[in-house]
Backbone as CSV, one residue per row, in Angstrom:
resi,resn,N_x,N_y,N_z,CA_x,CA_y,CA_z,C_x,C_y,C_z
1,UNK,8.862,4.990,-43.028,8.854,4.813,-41.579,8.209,3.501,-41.195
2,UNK,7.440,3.122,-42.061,6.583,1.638,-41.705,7.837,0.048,-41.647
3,UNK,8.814,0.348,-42.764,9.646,-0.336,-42.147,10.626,-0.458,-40.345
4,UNK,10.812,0.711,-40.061,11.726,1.293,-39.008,10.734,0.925,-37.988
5,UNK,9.270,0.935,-37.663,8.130,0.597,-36.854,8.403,-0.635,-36.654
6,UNK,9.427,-1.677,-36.756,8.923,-3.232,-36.740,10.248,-3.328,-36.193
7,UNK,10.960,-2.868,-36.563,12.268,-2.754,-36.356,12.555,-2.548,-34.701
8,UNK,13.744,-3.650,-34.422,14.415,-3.052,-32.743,15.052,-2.199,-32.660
9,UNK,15.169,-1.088,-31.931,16.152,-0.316,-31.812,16.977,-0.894,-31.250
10,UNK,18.527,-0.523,-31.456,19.818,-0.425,-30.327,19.385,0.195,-29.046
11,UNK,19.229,-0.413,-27.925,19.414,0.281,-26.726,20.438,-0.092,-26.269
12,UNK,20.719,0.876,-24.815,21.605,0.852,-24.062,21.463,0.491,-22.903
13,UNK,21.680,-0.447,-21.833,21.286,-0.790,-20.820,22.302,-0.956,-19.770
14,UNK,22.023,0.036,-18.269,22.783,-0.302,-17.631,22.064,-0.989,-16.272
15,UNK,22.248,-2.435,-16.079,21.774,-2.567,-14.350,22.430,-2.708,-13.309
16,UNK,21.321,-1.926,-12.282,21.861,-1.588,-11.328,21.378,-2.960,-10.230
17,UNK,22.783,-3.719,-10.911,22.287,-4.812,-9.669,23.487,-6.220,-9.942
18,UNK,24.241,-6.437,-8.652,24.846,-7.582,-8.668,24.636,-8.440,-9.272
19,UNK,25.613,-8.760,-9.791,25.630,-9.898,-10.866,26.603,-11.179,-10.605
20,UNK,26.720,-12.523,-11.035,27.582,-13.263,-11.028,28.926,-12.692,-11.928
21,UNK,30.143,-12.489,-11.059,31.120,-12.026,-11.858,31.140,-10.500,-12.213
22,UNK,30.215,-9.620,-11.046,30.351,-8.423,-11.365,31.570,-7.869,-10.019
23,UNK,32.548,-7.276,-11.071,33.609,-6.468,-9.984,32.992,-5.311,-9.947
24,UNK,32.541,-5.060,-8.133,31.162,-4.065,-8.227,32.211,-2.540,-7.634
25,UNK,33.769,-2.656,-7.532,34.911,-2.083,-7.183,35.330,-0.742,-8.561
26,UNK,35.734,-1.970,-9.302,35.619,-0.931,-11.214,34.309,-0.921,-11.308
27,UNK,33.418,-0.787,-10.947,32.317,-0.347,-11.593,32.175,1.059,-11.356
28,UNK,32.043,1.329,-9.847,32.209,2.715,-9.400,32.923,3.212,-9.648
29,UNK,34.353,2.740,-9.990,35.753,3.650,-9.944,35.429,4.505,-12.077
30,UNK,34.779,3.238,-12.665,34.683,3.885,-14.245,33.466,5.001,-14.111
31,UNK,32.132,4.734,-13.075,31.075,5.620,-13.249,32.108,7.017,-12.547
32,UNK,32.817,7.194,-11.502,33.223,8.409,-11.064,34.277,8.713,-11.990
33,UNK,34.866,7.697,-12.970,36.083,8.499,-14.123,35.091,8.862,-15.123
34,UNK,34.127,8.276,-15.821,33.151,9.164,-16.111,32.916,10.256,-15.898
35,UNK,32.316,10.413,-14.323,31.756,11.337,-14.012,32.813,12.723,-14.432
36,UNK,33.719,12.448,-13.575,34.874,13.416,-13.829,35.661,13.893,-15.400
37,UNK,35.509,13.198,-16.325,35.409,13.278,-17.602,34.717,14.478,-18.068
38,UNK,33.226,13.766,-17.775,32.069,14.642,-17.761,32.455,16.010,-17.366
39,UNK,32.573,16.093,-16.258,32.822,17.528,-15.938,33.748,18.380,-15.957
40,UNK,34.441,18.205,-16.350,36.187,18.231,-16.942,35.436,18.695,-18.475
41,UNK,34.925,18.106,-18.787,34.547,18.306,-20.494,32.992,19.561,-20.812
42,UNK,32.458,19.973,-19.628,31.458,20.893,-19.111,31.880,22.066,-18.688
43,UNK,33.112,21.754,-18.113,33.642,23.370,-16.911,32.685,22.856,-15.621
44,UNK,31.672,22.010,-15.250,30.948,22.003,-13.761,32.155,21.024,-12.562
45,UNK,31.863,21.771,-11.672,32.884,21.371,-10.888,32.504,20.479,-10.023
46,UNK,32.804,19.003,-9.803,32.524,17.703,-9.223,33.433,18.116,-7.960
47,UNK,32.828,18.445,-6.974,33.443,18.974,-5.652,33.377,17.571,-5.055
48,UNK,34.252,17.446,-3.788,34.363,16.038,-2.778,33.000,15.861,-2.769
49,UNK,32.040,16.816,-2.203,31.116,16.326,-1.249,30.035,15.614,-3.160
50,UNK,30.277,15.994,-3.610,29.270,15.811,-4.618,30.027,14.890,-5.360
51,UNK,31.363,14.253,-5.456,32.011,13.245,-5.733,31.481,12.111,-5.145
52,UNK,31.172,12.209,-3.434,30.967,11.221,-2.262,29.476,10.750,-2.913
53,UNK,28.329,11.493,-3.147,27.084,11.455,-3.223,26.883,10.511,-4.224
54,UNK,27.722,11.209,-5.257,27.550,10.238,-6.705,28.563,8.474,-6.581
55,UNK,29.089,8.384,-5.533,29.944,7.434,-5.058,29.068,6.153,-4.640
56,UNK,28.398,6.917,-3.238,27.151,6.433,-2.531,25.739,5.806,-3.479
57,UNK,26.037,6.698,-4.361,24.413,6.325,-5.363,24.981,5.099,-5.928
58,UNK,25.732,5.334,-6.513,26.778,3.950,-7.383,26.330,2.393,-6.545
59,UNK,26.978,3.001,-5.292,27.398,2.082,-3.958,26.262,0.624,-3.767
60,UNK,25.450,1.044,-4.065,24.401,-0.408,-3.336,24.007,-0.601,-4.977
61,UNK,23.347,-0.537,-6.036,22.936,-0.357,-7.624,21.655,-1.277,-7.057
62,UNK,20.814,-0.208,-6.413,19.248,-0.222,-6.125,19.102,1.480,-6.048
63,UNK,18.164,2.162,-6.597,17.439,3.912,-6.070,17.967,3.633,-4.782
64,UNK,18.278,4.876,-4.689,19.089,5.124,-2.996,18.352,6.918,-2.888
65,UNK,17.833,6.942,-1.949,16.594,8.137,-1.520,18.385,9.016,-0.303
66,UNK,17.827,10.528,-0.578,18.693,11.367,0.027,18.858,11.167,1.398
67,UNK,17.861,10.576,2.112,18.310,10.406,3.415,18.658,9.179,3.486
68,UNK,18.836,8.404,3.370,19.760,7.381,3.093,21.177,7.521,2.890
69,UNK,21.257,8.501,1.459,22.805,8.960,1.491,23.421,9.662,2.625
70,UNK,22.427,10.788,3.161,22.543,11.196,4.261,23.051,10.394,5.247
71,UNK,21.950,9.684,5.827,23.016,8.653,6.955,24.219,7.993,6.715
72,UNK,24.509,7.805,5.058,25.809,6.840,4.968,27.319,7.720,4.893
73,UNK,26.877,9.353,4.695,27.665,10.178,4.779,28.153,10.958,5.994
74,UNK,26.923,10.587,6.710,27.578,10.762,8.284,27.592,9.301,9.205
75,UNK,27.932,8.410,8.259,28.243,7.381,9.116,29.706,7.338,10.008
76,UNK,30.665,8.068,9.458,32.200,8.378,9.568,32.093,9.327,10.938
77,UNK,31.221,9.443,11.554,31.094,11.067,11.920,30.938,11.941,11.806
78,UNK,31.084,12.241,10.529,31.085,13.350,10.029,30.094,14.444,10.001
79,UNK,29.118,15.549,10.240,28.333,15.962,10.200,28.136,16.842,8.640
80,UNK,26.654,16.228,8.257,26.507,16.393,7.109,25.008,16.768,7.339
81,UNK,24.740,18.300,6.420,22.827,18.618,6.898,21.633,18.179,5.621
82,UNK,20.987,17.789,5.454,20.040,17.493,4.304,20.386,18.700,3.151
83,UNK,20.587,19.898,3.190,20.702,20.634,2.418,22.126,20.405,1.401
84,UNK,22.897,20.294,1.983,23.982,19.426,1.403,24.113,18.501,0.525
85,UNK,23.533,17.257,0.921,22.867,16.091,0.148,22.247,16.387,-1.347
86,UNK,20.963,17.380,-0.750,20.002,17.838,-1.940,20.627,18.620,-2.666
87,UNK,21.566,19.633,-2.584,22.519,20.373,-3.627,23.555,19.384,-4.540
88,UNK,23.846,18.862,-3.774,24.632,17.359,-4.080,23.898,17.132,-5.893
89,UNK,22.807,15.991,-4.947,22.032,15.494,-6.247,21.375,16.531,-7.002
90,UNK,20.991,17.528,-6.992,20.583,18.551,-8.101,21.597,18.874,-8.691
91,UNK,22.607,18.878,-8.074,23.862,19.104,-9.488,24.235,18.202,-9.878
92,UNK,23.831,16.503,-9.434,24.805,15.561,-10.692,23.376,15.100,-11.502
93,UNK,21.925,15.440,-10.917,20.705,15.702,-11.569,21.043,16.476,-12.749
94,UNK,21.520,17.660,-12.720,21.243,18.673,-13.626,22.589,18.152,-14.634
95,UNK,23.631,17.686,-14.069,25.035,17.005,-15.294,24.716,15.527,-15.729
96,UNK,23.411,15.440,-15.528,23.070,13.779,-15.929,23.907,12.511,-15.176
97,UNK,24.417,13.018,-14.268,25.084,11.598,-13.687,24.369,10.864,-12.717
98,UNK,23.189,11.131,-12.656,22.467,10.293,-12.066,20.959,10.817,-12.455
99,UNK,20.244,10.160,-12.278,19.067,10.242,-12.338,17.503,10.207,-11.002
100,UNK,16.651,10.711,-11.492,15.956,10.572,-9.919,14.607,9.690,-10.464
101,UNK,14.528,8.211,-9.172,13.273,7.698,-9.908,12.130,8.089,-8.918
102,UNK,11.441,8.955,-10.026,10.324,9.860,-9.053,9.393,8.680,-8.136
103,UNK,8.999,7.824,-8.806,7.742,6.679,-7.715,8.493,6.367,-6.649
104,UNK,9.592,6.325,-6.389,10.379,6.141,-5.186,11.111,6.909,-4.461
105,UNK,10.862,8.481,-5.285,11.780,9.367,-4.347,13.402,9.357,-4.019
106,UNK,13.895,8.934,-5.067,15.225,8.098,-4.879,15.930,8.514,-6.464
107,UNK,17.366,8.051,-6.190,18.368,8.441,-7.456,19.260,7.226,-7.918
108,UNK,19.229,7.278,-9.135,20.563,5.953,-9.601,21.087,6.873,-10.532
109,UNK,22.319,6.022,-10.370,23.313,6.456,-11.965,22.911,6.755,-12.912
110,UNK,23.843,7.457,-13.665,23.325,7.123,-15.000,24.691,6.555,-15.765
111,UNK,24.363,5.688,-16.381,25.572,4.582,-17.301,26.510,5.954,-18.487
112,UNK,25.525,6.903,-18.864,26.200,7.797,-19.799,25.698,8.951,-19.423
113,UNK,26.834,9.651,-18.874,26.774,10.660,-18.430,26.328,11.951,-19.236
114,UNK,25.047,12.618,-19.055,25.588,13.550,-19.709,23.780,13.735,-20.382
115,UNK,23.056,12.474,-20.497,21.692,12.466,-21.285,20.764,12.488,-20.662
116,UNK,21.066,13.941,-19.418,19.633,14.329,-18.718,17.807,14.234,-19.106
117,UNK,17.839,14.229,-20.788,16.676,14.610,-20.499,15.797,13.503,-21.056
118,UNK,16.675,12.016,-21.749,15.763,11.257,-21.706,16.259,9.997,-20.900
119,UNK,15.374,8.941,-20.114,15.588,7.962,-19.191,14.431,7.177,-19.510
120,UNK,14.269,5.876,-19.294,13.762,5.097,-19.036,13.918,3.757,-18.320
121,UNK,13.455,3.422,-16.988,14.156,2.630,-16.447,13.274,1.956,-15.813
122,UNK,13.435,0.650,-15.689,12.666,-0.711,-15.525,13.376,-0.626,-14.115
123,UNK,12.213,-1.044,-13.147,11.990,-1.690,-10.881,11.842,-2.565,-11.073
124,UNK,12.560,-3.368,-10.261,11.902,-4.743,-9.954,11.339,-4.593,-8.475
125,UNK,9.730,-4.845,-8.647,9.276,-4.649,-7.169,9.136,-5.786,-5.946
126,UNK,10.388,-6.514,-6.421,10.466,-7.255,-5.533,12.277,-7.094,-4.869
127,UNK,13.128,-7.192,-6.370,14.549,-6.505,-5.267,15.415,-5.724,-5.118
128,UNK,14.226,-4.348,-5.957,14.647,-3.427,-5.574,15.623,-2.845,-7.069
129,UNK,16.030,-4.167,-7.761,16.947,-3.727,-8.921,16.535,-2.338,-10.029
130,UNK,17.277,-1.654,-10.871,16.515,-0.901,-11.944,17.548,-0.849,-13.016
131,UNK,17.134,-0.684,-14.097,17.973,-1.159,-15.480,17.824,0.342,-15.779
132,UNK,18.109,0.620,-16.271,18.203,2.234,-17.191,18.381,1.514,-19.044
133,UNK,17.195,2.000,-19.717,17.477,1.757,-20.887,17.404,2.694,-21.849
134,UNK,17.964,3.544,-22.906,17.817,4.762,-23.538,17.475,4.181,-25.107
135,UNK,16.272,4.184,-25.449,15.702,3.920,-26.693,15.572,5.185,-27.483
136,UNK,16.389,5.220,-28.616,16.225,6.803,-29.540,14.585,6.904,-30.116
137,UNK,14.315,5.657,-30.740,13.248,5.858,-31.150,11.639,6.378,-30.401
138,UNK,11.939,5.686,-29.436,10.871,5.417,-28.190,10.824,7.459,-27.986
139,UNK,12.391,8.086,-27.619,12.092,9.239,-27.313,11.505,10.351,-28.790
140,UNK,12.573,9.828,-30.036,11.920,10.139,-30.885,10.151,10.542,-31.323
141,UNK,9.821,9.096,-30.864,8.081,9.231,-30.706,7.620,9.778,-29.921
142,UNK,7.665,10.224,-28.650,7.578,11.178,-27.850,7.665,12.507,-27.985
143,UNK,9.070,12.889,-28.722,9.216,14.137,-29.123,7.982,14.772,-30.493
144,UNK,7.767,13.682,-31.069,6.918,13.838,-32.112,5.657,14.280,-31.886
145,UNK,4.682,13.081,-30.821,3.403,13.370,-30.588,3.686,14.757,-29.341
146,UNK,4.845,14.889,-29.009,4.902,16.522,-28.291,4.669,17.652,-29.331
147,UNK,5.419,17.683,-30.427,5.054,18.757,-31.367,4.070,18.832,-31.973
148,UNK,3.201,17.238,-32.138,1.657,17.632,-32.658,1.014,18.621,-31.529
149,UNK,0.864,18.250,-30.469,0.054,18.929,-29.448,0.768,20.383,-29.070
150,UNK,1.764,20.409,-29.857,2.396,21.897,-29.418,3.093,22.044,-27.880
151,UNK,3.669,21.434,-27.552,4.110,20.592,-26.208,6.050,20.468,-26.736
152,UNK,6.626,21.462,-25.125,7.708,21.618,-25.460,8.695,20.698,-24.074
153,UNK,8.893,19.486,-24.489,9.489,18.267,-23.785,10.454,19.057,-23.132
154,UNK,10.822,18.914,-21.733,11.998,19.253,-21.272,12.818,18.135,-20.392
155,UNK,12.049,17.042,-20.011,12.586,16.377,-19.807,11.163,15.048,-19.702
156,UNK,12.043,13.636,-19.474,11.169,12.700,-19.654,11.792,11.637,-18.995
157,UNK,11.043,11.384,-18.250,11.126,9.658,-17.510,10.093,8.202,-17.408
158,UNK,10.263,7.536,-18.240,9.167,6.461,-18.226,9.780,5.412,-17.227
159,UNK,9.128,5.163,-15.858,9.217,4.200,-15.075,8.146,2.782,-15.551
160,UNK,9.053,1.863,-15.049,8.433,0.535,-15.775,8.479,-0.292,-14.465
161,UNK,7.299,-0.686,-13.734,7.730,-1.815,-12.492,7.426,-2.905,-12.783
162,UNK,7.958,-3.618,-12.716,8.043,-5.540,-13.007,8.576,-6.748,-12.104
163,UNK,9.013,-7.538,-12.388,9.644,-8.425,-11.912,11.047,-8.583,-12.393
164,UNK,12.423,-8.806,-12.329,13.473,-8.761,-13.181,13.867,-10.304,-13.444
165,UNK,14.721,-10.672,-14.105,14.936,-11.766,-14.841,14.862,-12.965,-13.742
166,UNK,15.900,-12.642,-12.378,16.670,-13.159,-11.083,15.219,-13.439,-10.598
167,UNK,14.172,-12.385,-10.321,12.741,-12.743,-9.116,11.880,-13.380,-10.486
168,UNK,11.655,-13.441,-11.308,10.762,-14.298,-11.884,11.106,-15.696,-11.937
169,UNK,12.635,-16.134,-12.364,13.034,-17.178,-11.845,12.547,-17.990,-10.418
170,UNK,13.053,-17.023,-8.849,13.150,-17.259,-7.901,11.353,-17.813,-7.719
């Protein structure tokens, strides 16, 4: 193991944040064929209103907080009640298609659908951006010093706030 300690893992990184040359159009259209994949491949049923939610989260790629989605779902007119919303995100919570970043009260995507129970994802506290990165090892070690202490992981989120590549530049 003393070799593998020095060693980088492969991560996976998705950010949630405009880019030069990002078609931000297919981006959403692959996270909701995803999504629908996903649940197609589960039996859970991706209803409109919980299609729209996970649409909306996609929509800006900054944490987007339920009342927020809220207002953008009754921006049409439409009347839509907080309870709605919150059933919404607890079910694409609970199918991993998005994630919730607790210091902000708020939800982003998730790039791979489906790996509820480990996340790690880098703020930039200046614009708002967040990267989602899934390190095996990182959770590996986690899971480990959980079974020394007799500690049964059910889920895990390491928030990281920084500066991102774009505001350290600026």
């Amino acid at each position: 193991m003393a070799s593998s300690a020095h060693a980088h893992p492969p991560v996976q990184a998705h950010v949630h944040a405009h880019g030069r040359g990002h078609d931000h159009d297919a981006c959403i259209a692959d996270a909701l064929s995803r999504a629908e994949a996903h649940c197609a491949g589960t039996g859970a049923k991706l209803t409109p209103i919980r299609r729209r939610v996970l649409e909306l989260v996609w929509q800006s790629h900054r944490p987007a907080g339920a009342y927020d989605l809220l207002a953008q779902m009754g921006s049409g007119g439409q009347k839509v009640a907080p309870p709605t919303v919150y059933r919404a995100l607890d079910f694409l919570v609970e199918q991993g298609l998005v994630h919730r970043v607790e210091s902000l009260n708020a939800f982003i995507g998730c790039a791979e659908p489906g790996h509820a129970v480990q996340q790690e994802i880098f703020i930039c506290k200046t614009c708002g951006t967040a990267a989602e990165i899934n390190d095996p090892q990182l959770s590996a070690r986690i899971q480990e010093d959980a079974r020394g202490l007799g500690f049964l992981v059910e889920r895990q989120t390491i928030e990281v706030v920084g500066l991102c590549r774009d505001c350290r530049k600026a």
